[in-house]
C-alpha positions in Angstrom: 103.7 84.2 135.8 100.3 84.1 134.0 101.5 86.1 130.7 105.0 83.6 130.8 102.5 80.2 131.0 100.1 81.9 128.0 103.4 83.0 126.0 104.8 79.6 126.2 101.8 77.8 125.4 101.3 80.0 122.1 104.8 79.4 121.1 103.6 75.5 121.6 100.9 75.9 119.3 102.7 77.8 116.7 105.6 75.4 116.2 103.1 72.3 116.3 100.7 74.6 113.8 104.2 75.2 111.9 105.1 71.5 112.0 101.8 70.2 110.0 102.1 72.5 107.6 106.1 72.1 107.2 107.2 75.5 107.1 109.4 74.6 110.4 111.3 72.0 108.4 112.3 73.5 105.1 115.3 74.9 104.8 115.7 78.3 104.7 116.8 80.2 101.5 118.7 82.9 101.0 116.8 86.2 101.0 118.3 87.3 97.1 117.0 83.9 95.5 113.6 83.9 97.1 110.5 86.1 95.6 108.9 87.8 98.3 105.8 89.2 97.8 107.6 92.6 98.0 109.1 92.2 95.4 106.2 90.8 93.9 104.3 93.4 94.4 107.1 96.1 93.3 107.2 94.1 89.6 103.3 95.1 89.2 103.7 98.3 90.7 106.5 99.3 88.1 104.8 97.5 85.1 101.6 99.2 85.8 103.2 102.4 86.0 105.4 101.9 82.8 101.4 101.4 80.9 100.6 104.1 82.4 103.3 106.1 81.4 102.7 104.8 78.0 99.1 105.6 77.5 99.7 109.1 78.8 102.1 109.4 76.6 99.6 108.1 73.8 96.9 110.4 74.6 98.7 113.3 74.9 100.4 112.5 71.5 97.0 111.7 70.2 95.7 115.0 71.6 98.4 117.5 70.4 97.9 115.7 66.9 94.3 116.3 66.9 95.1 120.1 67.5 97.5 120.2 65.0 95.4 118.9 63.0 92.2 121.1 63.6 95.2 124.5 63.3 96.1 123.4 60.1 92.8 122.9 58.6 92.0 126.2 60.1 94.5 127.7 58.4 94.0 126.0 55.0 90.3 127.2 54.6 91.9 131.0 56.0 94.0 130.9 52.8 91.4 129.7 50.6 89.3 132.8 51.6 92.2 134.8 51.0 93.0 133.5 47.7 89.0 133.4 46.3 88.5 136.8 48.1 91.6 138.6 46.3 90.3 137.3 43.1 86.5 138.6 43.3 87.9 142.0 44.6 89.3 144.7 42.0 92.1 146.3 43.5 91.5 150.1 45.3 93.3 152.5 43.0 
């Protein structure tokens, strides 16, 4: 009987508190129209993830270029020693 008269009188409270505030009186929308924070929340999540996505992308771009990079300027001063050292050298006969 105790737990019913405390249930009831925190129902009471919670409509009046509702009531000042106005929440009790609007009318309710449908659920497809109204941003819930949800769905809020699942906008930020997927826009963060598409930047990330993006930067990730842009670093490892960045990174594979700056190898490329460093291989083919390895291999340019390779074939300039080749080339300067075929020149000084007589050939073995």
């Amino acid at each position: 009987m105790r737990e019913k008269a405390l249930l009831v009188t925190v129902m009471i409270l919670l409509f009046l508190f509702l009531n000042q505030k106005g929440e009790a009186n609007k009318a309710s929308e449908p659920l497809e129209y109204r941003p819930t924070t949800y769905l809020k929340l699942q906008d930020i999540r997927d826009s963060l993830a598409k930047e990330y996505r993006n930067l990730r992308d842009e670093i490892v771009n960045g990174y594979i270029q700056h190898k490329l990079q460093t291989s083919y300027e390895a291999l340019k001063l390779k074939r300039e020693k080749r080339k300067s050292s075929k020149h000084e050298e007589p050939p073995n006969r």
